[in-house]
N, C-alpha and C positions, 0 to 999 in steps of 0.2 A: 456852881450848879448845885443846888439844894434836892437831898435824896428822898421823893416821891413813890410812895407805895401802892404796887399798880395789880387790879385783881383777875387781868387777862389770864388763860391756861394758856401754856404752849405743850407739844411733844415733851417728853422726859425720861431719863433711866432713874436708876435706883443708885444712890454711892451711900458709903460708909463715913460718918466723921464724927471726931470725936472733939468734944468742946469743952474747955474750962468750964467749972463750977458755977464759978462767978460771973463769966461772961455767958452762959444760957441765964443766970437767975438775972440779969440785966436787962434780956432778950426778954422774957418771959414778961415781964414786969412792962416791956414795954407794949408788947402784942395785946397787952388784955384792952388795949385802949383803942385798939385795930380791928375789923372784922377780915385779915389775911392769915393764913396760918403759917408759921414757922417755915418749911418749906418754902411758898412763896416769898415769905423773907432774905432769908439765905439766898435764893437768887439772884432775887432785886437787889442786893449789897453786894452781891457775889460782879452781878454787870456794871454797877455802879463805878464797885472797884476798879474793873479793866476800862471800864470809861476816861476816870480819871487818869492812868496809868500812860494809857494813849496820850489826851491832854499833856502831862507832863515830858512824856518823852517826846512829842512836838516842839514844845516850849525849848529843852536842851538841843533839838536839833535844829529850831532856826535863833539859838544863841550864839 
């Protein structure tokens, strides 16, 4: 499944997090080619990941 950046609002809170140097100037570098902003970023990779996660742990449970 190839990771699709998507510019819907939903409901949200506020968290704290903090990020290697080099993994924001990564991030950074790639948004500028995007019109989503950071926030929605983080999300969309944030569900991507639990997407996949699911995926796999299906995969080991019907192994």
């Amino acid at each position: 499944m190839a990771f699709n950046l998507n510019v819907e609002r939903k409901e949200s809170i506020n968290k704290c997090v903090r990020f290697p140097v080099p993994l924001m100037n990564k991030i950074e570098t790639v948004l500028k080619d995007y019109d989503i902003s950071f926030s929605k970023f983080v999300i969309q990779a944030c569900e991507y990941a639990l997407e996949e996660l699911e995926t796999d742990d299906k995969k080991k449970v019907e192994s």
